[in-house]
DSSP file (Angstrom, degrees, kcal/mol; ACC not computed):
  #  RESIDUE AA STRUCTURE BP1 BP2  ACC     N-H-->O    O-->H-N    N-H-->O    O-->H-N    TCO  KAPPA ALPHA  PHI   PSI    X-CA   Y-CA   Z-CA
    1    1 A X              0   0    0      0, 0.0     2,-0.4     0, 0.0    82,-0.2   0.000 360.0 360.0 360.0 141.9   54.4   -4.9   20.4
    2    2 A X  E     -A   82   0A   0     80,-2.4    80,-1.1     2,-0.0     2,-0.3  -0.873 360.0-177.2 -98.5 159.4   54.3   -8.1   17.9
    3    3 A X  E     +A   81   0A   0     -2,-0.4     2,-0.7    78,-0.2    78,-0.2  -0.727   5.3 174.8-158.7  78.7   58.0   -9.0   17.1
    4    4 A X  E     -A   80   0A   0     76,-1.2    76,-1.4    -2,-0.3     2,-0.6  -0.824  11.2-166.2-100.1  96.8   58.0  -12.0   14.4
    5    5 A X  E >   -A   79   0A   0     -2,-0.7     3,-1.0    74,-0.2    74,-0.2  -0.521   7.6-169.3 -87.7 131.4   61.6  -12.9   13.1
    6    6 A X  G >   +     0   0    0     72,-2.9     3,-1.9    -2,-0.6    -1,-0.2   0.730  67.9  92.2 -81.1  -3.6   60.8  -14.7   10.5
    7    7 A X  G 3  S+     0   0    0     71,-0.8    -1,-0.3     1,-0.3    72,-0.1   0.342  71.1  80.7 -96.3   7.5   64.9  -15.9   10.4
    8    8 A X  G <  S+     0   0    0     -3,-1.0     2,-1.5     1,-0.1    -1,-0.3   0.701  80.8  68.6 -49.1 -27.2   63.8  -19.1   12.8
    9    9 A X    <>  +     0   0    0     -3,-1.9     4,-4.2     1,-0.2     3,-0.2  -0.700  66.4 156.6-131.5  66.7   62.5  -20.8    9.4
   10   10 A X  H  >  +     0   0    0     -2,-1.5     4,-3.5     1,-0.2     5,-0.3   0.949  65.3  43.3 -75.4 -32.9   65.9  -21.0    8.3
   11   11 A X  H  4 S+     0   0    0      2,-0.2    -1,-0.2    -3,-0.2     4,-0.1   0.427 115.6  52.4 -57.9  -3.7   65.4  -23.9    5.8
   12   12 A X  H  > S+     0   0    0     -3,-0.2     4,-3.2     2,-0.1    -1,-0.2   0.749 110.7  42.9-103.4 -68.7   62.7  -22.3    4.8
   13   13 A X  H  X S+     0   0    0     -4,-4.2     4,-1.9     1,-0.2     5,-0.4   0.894 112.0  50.5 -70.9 -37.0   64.3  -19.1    4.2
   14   14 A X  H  X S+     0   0    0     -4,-3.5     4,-3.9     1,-0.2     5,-0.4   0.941 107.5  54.6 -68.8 -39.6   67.3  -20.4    2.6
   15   15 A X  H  > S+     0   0    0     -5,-0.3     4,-3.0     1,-0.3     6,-0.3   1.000 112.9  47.8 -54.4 -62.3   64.9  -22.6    0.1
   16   16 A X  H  <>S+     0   0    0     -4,-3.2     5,-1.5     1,-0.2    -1,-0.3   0.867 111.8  46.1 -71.1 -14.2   63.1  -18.9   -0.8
   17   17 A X  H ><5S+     0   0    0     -4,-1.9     3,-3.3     3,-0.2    -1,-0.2   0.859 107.9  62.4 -94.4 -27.5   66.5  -16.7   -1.4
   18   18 A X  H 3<5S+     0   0    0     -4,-3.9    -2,-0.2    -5,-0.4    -3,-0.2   0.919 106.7  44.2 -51.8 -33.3   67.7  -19.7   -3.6
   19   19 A X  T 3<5S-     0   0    0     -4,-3.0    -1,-0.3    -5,-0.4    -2,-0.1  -0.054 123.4-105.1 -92.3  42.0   65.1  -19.1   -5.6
   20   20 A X  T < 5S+     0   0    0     -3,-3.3     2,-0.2     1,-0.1    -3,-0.2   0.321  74.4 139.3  79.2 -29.4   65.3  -15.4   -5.8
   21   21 A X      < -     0   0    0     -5,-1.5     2,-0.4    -6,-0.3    -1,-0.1  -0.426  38.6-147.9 -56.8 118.3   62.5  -14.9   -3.6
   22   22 A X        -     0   0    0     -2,-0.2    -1,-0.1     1,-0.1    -5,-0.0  -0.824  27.1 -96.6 -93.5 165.7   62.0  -12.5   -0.9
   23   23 A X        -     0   0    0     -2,-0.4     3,-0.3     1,-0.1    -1,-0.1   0.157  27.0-137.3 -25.4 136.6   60.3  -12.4    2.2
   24   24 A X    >>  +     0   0    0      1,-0.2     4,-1.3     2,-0.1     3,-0.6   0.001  45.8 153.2-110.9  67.4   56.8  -10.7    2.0
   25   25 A X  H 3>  +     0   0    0      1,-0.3     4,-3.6     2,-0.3     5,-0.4   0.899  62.7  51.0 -50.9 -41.7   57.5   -9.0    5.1
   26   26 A X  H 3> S+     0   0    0     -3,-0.3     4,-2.2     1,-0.3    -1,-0.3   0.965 113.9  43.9 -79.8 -28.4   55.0   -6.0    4.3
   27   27 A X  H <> S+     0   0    0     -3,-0.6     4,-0.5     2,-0.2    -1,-0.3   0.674 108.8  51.6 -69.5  -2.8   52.3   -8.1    3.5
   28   28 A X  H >X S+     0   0    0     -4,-1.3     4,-1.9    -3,-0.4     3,-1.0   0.916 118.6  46.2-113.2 -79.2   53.1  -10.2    6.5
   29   29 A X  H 3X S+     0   0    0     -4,-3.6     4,-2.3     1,-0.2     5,-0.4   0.939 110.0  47.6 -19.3 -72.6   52.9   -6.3    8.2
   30   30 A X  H 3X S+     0   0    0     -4,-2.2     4,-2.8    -5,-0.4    -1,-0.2   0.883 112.1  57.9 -57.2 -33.7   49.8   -5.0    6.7
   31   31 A X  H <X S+     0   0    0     -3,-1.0     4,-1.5    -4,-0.5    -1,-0.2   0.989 112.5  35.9 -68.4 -78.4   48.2   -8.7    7.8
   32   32 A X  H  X S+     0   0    0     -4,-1.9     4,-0.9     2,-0.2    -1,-0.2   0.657 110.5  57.7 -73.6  -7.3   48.9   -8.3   11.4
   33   33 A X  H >X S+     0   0    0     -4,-2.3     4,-1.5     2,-0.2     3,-0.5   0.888 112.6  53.1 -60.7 -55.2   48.2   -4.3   11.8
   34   34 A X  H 3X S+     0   0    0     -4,-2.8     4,-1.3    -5,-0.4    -2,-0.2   0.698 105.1  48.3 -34.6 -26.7   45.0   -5.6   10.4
   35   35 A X  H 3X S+     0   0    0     -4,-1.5     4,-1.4     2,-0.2    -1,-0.2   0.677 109.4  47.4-101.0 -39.2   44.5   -8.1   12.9
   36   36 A X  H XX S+     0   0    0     -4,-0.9     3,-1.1    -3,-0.5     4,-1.0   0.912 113.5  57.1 -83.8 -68.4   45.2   -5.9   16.1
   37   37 A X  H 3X S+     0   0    0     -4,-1.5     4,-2.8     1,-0.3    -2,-0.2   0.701 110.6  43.0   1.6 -71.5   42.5   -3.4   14.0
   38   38 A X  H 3X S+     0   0    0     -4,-1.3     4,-2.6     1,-0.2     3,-0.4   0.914 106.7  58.0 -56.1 -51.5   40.3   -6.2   14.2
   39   39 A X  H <<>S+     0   0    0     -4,-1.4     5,-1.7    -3,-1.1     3,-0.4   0.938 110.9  47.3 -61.5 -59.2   41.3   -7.0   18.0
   40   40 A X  H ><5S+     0   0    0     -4,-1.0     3,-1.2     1,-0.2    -1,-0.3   0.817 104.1  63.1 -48.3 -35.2   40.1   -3.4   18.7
   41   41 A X  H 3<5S+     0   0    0     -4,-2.8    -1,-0.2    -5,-0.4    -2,-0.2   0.947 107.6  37.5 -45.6 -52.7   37.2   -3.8   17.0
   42   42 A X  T 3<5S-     0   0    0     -4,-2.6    -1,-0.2    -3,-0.4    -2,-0.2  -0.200 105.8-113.3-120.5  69.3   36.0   -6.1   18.8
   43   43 A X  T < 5S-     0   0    0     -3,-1.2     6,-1.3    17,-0.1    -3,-0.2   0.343  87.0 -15.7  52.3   5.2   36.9   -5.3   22.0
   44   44 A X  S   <S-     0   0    0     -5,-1.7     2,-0.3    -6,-0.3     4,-0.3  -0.489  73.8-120.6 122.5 139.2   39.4   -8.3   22.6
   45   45 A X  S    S+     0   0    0     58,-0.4     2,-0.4     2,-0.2    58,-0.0  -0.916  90.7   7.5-169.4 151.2   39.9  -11.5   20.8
   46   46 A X  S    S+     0   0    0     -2,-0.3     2,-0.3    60,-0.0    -2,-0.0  -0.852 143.0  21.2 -28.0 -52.0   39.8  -14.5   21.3
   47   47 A X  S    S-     0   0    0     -2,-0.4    -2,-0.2     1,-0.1     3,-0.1  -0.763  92.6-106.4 -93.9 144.8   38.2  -13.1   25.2
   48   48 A X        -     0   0    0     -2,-0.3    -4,-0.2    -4,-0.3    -3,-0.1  -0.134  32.9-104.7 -35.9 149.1   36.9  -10.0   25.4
   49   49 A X        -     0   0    0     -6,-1.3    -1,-0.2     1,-0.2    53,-0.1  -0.352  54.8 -86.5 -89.2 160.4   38.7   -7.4   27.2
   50   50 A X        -     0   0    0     51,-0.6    -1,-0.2    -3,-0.1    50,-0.0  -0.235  54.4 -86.3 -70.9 169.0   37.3   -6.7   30.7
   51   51 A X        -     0   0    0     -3,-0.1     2,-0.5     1,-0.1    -1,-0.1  -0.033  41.4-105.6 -39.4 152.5   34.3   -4.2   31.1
   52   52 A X        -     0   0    0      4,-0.1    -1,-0.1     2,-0.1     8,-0.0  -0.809  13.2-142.9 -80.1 132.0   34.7   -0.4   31.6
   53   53 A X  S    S+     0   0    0     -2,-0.5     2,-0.2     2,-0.0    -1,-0.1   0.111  79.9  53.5 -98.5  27.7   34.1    0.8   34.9
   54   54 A X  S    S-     0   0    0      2,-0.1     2,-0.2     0, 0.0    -2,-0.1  -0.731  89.3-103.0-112.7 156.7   32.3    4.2   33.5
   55   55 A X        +     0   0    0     -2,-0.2     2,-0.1     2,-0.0    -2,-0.0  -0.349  58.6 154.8 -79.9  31.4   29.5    4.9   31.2
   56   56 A X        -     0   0    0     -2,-0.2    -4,-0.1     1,-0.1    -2,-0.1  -0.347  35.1-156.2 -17.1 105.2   31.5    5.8   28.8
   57   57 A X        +     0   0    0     -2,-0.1    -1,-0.1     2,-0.1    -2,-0.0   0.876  67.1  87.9-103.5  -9.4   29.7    5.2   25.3
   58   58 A X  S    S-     0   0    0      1,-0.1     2,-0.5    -3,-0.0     5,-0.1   0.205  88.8 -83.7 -39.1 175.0   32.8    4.9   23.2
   59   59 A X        -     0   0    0      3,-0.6     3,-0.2     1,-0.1    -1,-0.1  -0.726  57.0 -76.2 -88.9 152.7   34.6    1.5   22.6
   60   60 A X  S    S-     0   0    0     -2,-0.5   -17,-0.1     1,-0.2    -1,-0.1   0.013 117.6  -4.2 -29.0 113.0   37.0   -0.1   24.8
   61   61 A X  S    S+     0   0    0      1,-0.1    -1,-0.2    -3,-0.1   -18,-0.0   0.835 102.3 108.6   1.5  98.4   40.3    2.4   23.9
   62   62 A X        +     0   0    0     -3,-0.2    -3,-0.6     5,-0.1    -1,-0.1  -0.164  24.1 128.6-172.1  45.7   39.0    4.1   21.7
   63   63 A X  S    S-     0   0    0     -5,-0.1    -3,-0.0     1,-0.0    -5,-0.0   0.943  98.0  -2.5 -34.6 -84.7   38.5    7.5   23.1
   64   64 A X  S    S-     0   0    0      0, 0.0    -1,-0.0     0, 0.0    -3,-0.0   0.624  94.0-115.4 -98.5 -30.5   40.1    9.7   20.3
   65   65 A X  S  > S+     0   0    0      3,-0.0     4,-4.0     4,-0.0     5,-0.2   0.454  76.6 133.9  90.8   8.8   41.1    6.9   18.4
   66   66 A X  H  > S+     0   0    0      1,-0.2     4,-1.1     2,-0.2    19,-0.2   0.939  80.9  44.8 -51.7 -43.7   45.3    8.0   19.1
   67   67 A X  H  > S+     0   0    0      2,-0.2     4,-1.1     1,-0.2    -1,-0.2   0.921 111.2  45.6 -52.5 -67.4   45.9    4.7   19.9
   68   68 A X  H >4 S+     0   0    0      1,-0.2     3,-1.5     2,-0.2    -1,-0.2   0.977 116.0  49.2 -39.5 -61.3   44.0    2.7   17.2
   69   69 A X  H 3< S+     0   0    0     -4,-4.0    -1,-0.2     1,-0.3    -2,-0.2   0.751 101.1  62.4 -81.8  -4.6   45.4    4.9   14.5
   70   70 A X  H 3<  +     0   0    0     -4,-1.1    -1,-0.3    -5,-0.2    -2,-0.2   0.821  68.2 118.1 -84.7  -3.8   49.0    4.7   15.7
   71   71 A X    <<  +     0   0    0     -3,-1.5     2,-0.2    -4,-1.1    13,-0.2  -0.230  43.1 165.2 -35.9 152.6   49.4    0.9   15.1
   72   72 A X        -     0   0    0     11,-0.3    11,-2.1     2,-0.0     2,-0.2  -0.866  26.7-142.5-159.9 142.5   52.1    0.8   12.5
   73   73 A X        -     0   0    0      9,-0.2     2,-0.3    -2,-0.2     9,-0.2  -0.387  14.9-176.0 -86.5-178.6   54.4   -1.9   11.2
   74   74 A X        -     0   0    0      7,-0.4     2,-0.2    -2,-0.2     7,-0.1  -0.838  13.1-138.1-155.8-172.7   58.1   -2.0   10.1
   75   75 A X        +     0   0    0     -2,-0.3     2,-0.2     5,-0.2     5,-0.1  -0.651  18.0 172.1-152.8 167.0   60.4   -4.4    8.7
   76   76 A X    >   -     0   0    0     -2,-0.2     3,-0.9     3,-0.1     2,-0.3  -0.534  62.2 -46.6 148.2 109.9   64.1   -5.5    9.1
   77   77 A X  T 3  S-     0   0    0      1,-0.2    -1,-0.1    -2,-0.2     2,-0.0  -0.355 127.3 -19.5  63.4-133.8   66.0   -8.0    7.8
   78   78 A X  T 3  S+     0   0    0     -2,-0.3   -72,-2.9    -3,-0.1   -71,-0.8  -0.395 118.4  93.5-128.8  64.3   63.8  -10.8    8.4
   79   79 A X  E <   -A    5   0A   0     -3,-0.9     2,-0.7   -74,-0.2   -74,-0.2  -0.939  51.5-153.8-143.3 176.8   61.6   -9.4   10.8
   80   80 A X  E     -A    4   0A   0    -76,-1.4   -76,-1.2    -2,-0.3     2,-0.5  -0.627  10.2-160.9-142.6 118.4   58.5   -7.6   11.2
   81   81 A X  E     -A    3   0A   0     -2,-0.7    -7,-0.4   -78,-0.2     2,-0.4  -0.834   9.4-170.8-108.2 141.1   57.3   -5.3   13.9
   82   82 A X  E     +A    2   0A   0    -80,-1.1   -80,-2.4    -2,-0.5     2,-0.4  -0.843  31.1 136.3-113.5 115.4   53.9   -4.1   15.0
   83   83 A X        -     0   0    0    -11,-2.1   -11,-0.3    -2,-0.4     2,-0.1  -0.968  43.5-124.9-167.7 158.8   53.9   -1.2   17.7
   84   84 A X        -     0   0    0     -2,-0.4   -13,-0.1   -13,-0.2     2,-0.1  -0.470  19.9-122.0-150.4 151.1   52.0    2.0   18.1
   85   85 A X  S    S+     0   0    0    -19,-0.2     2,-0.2   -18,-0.2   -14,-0.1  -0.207  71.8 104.6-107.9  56.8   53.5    5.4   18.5
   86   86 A X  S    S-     0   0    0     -2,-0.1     4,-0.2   -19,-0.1    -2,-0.1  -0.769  72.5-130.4-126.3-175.2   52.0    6.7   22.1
   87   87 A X  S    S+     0   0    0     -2,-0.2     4,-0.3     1,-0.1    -1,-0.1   0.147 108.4  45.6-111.0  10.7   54.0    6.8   25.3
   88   88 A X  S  > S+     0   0    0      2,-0.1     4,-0.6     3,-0.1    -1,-0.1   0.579  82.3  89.3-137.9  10.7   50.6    4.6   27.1
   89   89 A X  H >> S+     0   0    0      2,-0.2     3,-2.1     1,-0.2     4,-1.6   0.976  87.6  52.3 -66.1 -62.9   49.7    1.7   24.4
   90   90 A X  H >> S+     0   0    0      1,-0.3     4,-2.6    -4,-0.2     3,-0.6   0.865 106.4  59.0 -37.8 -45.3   52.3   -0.9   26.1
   91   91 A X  H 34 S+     0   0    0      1,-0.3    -1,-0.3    -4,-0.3     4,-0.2   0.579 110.6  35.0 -76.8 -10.9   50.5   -0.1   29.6
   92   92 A X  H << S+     0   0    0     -3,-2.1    10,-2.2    -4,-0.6    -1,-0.3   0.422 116.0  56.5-110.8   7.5   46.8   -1.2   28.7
   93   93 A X  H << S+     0   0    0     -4,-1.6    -2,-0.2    -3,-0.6    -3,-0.1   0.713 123.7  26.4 -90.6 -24.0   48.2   -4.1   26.4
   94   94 A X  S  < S-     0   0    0     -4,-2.6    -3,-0.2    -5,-0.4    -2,-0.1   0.749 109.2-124.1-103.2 -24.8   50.1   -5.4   29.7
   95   95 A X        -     0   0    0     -5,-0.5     6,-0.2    -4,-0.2     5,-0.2   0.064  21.1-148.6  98.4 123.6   48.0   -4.1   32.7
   96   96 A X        -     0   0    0      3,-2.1     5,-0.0     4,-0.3    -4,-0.0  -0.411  36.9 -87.5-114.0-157.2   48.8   -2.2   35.5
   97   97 A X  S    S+     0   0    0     -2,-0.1     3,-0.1     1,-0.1    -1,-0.0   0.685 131.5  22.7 -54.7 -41.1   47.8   -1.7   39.0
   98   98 A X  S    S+     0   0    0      2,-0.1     2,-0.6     1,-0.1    -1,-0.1   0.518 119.7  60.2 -95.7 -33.5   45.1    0.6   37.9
   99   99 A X  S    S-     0   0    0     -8,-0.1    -3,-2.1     1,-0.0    -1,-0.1  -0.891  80.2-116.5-111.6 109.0   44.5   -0.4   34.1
  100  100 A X        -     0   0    0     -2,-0.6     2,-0.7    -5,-0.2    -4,-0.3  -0.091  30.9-101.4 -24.8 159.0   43.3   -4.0   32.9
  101  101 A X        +     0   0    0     -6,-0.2   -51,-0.6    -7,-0.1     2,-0.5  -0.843  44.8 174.2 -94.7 108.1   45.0   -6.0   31.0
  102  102 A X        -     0   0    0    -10,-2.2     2,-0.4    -2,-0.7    -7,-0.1  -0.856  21.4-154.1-136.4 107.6   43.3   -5.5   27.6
  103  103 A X        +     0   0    0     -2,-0.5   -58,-0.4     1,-0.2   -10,-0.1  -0.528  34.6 149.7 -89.7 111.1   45.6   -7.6   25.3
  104  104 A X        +     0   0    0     -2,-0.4     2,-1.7     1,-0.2    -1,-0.2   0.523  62.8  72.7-120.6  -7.8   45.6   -6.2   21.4
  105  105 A X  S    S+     0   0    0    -66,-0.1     2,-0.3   -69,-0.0    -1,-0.2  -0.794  75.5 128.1 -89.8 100.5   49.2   -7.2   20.3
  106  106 A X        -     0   0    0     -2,-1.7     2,-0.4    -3,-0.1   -67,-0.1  -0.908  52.8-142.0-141.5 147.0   47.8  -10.6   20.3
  107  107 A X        -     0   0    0     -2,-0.3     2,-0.2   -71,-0.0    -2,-0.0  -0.966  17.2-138.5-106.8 138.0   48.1  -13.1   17.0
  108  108 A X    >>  -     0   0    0     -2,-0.4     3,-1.9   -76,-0.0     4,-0.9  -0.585  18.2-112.9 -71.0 129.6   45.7  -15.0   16.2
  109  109 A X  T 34 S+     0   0    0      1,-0.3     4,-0.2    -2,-0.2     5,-0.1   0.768 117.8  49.5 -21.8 -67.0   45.7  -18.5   15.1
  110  110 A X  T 3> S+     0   0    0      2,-0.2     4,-1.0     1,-0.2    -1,-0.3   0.555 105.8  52.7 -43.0 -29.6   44.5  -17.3   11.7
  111  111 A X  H X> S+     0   0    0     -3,-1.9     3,-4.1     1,-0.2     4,-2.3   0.996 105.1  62.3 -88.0 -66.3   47.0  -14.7   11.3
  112  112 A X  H 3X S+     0   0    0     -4,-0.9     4,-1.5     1,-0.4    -1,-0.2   0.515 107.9  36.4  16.9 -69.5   49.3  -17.6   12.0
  113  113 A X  H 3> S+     0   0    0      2,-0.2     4,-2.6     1,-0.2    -1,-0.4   0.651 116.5  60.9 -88.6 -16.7   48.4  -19.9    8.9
  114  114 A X  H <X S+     0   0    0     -3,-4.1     4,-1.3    -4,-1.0    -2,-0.2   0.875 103.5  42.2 -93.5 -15.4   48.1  -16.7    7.1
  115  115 A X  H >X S+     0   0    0     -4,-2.3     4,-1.3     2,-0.2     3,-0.9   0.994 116.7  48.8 -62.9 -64.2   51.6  -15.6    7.6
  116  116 A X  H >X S+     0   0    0     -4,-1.5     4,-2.7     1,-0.3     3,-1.1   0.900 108.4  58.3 -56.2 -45.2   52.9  -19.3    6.8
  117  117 A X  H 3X S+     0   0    0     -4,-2.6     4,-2.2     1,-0.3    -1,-0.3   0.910 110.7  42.2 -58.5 -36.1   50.4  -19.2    3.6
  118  118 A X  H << S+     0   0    0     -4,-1.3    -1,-0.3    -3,-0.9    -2,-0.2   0.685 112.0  50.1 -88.9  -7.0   52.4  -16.0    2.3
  119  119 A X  H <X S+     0   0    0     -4,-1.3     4,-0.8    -3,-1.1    -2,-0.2   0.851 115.0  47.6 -83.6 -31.8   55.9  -17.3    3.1
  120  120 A X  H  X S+     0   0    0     -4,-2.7     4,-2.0     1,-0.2     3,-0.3   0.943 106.1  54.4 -74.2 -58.9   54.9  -20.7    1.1
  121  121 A X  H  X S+     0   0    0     -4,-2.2     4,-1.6    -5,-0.3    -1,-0.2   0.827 100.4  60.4 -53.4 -13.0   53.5  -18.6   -1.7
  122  122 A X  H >4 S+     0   0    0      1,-0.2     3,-1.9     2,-0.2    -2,-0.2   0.939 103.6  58.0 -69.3 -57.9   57.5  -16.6   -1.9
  123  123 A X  H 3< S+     0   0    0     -4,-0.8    -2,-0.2     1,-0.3    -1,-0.2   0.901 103.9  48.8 -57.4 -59.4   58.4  -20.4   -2.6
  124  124 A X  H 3<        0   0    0     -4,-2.0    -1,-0.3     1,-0.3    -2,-0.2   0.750 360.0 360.0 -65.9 -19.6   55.9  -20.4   -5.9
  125  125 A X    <<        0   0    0     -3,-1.9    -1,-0.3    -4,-1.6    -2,-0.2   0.566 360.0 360.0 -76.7 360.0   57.1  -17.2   -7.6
């Protein structure tokens, strides 16, 4: 799960509700469901997730594709969360005994500046 409270960037935030502004928490969502999307794409990002230890010909979970397609965001306040609706996504994003660790609630640098670039832009409307 990604869990970004955005209410850290309190000067920040106070500066955008003075002007009327709100948050753009659902593009700030839609950004980073994209971004674990991407992470599945390509197996792991920045590193690659480890190998399969089957001949499997699928991608790296992505079996049925339950997983992928449950990513979802929500919103609150001033936060936004990214977390998938299966009872076994937490256990191949952390690793078990048995499972690799194959990290897709990961942000990304990029997603990073691109969150800050869409809080900046609340400040220009």
């Amino acid at each position: 799960m990604i869990n970004i409270d955005i209410s850290n960037y309190t000067a920040m935030l106070d500066s955008i509700y003075d002007q009327g502004n709100d948050l753009p928490l659902d593009e700030i969502g839609q950004l980073l469901v994209e971004s674990v999307h991407e992470n599945f794409r390509l197996e792991g990002r920045p590193e690659r997730w480890a190998e399969r230890q089957d001949d499997n010909p699928w991608p790296i979970l992505y079996y049925t594709g339950t997983l992928y397609d449950s990513i979802h965001y929500s919103t609150y306040r001033d936060e936004v969360t990214v977390d998938d609706d299966t009872d076994y996504g937490v256990w191949h994003n952390v690793g078990t005994s048995r499972l690799p660790k194959r990290e897709f609630y990961l942000i990304q640098d990029e997603d990073e500046r691109e969150i800050m670039d869409l809080i900046a832009q609340s400040f220009q409307s």
